[in-house]
C-alpha positions as CSV (number, residue, x, y, z in Angstrom):
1,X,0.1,26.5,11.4
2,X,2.9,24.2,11.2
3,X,3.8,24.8,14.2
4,X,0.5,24.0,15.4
5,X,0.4,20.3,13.9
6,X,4.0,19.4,14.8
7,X,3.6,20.0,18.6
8,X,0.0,18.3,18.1
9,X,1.5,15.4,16.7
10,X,4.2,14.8,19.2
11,X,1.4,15.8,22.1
12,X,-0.8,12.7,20.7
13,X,-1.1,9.2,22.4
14,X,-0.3,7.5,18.9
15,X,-0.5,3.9,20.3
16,X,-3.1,4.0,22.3
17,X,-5.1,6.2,19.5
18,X,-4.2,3.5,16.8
19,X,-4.9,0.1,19.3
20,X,-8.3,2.1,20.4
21,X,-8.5,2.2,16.6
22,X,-7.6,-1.5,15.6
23,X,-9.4,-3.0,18.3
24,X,-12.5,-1.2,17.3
25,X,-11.8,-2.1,13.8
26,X,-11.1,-5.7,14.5
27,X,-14.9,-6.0,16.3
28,X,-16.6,-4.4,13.6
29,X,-14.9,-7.0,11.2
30,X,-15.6,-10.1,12.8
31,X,-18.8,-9.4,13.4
32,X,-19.8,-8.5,9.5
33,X,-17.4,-11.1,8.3
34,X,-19.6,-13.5,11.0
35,X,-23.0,-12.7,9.5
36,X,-21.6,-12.6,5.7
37,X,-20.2,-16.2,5.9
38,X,-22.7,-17.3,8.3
39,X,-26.1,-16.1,5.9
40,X,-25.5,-14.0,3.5
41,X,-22.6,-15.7,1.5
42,X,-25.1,-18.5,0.5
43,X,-28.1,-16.7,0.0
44,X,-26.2,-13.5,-2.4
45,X,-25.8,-14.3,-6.3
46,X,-22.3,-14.1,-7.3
47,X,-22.4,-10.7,-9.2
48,X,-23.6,-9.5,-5.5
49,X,-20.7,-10.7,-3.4
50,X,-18.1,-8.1,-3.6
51,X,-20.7,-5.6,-2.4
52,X,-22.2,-6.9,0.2
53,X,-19.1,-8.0,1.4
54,X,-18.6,-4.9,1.5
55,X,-21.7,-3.9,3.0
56,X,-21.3,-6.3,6.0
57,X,-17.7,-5.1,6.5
58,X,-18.6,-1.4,7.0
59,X,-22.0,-1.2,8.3
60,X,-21.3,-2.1,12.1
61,X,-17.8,0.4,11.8
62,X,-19.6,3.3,10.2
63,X,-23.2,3.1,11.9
64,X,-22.3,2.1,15.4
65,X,-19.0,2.3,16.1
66,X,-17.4,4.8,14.1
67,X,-19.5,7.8,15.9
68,X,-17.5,6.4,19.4
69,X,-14.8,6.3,18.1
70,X,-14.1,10.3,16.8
71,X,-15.7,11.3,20.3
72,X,-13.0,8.5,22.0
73,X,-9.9,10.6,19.9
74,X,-11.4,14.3,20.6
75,X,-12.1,13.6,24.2
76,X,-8.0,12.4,24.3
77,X,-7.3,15.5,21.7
78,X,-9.0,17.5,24.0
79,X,-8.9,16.2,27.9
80,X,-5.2,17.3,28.3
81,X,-5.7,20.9,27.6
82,X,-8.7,21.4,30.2
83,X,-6.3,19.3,32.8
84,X,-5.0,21.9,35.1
85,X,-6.6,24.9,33.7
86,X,-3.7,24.6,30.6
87,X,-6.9,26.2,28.3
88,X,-6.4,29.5,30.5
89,X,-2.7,29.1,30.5
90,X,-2.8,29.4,26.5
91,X,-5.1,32.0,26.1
92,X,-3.5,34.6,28.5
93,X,0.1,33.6,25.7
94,X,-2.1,34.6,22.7
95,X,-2.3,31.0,21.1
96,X,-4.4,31.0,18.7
97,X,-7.3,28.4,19.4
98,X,-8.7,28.4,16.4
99,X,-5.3,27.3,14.8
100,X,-5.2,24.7,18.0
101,X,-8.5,23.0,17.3
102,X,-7.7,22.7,13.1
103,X,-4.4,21.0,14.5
104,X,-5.7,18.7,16.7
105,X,-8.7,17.8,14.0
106,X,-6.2,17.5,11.2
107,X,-4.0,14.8,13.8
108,X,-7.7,13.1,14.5
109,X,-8.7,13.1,10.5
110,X,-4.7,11.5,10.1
111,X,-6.0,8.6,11.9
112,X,-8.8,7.8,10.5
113,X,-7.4,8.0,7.2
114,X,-4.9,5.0,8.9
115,X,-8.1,3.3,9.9
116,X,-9.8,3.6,6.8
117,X,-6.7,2.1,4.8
118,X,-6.8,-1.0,7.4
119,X,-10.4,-1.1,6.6
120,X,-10.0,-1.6,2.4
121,X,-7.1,-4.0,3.7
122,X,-9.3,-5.9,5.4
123,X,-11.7,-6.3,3.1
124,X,-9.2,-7.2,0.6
125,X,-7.5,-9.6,2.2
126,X,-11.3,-11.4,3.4
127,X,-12.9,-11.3,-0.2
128,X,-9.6,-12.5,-1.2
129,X,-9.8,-15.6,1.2
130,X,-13.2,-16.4,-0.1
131,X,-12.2,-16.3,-2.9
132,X,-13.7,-13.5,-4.5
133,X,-12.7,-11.1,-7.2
134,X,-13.2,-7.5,-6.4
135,X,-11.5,-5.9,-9.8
């Protein structure tokens, strides 16, 4: 399986993956730090800040853009092994395409763990610019 997940990793687009990442990411951000600062900062009590902070930080990335972006990373997982009939090529050498498909997910769930991480960071480094105390 090792195997697997080593050629995986040096098969994947990693810049390209992580600015598709960042950039969506980036979008999401601006537009719930826009509507937090813009209405709900004023109108939240100040026990309630941190969380909908939080609130407005995730809910774009995880309701609308967050869907596009696994099926953006599995169609470039996936797109170079049905390029030049390379899935036929693999199955008449006895790879294992179960064992393919857990590699490329595991190199797809690495990155969104990346994303997720930039995520908190963001919101740490926002509530902390407000002025906000999250602990």
């Amino acid at each position: 399986m090792m195997s697997y997940l080593s050629v995986e990793w040096r098969k994947t687009q990693k810049f390209s993956m992580l600015m598709i990442g960042i950039f969506f990411l980036a979008f999401c951000s601006l537009i719930g730090l826009g509507i937090y600062l813009g209405a709900a900062y004023s109108m939240v009590a100040e026990s309630e800040k941190v969380p909908v902070l939080w609130g407005q930080l995730t809910f774009y990335y995880s309701q609308l853009f967050f869907p596009i972006l696994v099926s953006l990373y599995v169609a470039m997982m996936l797109g170079k092994e049905f390029d030049r009939k390379n899935i036929e090529f693999l199955r008449a050498n006895n790879v294992s395409l179960g064992k393919l498909l857990l590699a490329k997910e595991i190199v797809i769930i690495l990155f969104i763990a990346v994303l997720q991480l930039f995520l908190f960071g963001i919101f740490y480094v926002s509530a902390h610019l407000i002025h906000l105390e999250i602990f």
